[in-house]
C-alpha positions as CSV (number, residue, x, y, z in Angstrom):
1,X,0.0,0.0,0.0
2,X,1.2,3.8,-0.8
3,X,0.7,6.3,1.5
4,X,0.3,9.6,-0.7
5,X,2.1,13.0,0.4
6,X,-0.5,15.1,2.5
7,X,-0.5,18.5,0.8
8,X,-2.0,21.5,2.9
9,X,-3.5,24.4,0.9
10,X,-3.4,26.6,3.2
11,X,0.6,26.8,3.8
12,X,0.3,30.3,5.0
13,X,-1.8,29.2,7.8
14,X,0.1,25.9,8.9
15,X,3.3,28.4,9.0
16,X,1.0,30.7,11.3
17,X,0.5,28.0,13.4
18,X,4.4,27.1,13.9
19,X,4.7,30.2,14.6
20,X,2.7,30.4,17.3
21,X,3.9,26.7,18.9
22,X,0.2,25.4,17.9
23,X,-0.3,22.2,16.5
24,X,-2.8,21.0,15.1
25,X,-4.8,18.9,17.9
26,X,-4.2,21.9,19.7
27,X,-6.3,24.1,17.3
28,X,-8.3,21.4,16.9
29,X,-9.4,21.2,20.5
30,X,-9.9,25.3,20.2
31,X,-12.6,25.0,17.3
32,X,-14.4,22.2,19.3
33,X,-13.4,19.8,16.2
34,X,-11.6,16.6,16.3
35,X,-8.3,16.2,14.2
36,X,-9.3,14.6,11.2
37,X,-12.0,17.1,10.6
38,X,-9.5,20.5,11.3
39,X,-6.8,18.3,8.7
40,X,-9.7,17.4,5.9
41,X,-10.1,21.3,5.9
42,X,-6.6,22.2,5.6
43,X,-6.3,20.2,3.1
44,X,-9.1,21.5,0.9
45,X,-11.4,18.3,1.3
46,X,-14.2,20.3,3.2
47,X,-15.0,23.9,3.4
48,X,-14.3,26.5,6.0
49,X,-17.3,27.5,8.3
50,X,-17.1,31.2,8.8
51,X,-16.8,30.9,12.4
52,X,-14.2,28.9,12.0
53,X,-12.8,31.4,9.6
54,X,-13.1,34.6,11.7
55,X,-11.7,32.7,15.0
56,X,-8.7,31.4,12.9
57,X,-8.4,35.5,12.0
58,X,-8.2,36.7,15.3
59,X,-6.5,34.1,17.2
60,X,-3.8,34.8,14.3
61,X,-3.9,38.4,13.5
62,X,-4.5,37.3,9.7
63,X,-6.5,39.9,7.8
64,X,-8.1,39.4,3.9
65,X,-6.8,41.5,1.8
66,X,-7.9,41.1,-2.0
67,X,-6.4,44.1,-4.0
């Protein structure tokens, strides 16, 4: 069996996180969502709630720019 590379789409965030020390159980446990569910997201295989969104923004201090 293969194991295929896990590739994030959201690199910017993952880098925000090492930053910070968090991993990502730890944010995991913040959102009130288990691992596999924070991952799935990361890696684009289910969407962003916006509550989700906006805490990731603030605990972060990431702001949307689109200019």
């Amino acid at each position: 069996m293969v194991r295929r590379k896990v590739v994030y789409i959201f690199p910017n965030l993952i880098a925000e996180m090492s930053r910070n020390g968090d991993s990502l159980q730890s944010v995991s446990n913040e959102l009130g969502m288990n691992y596999q569910a924070l991952s799935a997201r990361l890696r684009g295989f289910k969407s962003f709630e916006l509550p989700e969104i906006t805490f990731l923004m603030k605990k972060y201090t990431l702001y949307y720019y689109h200019g």
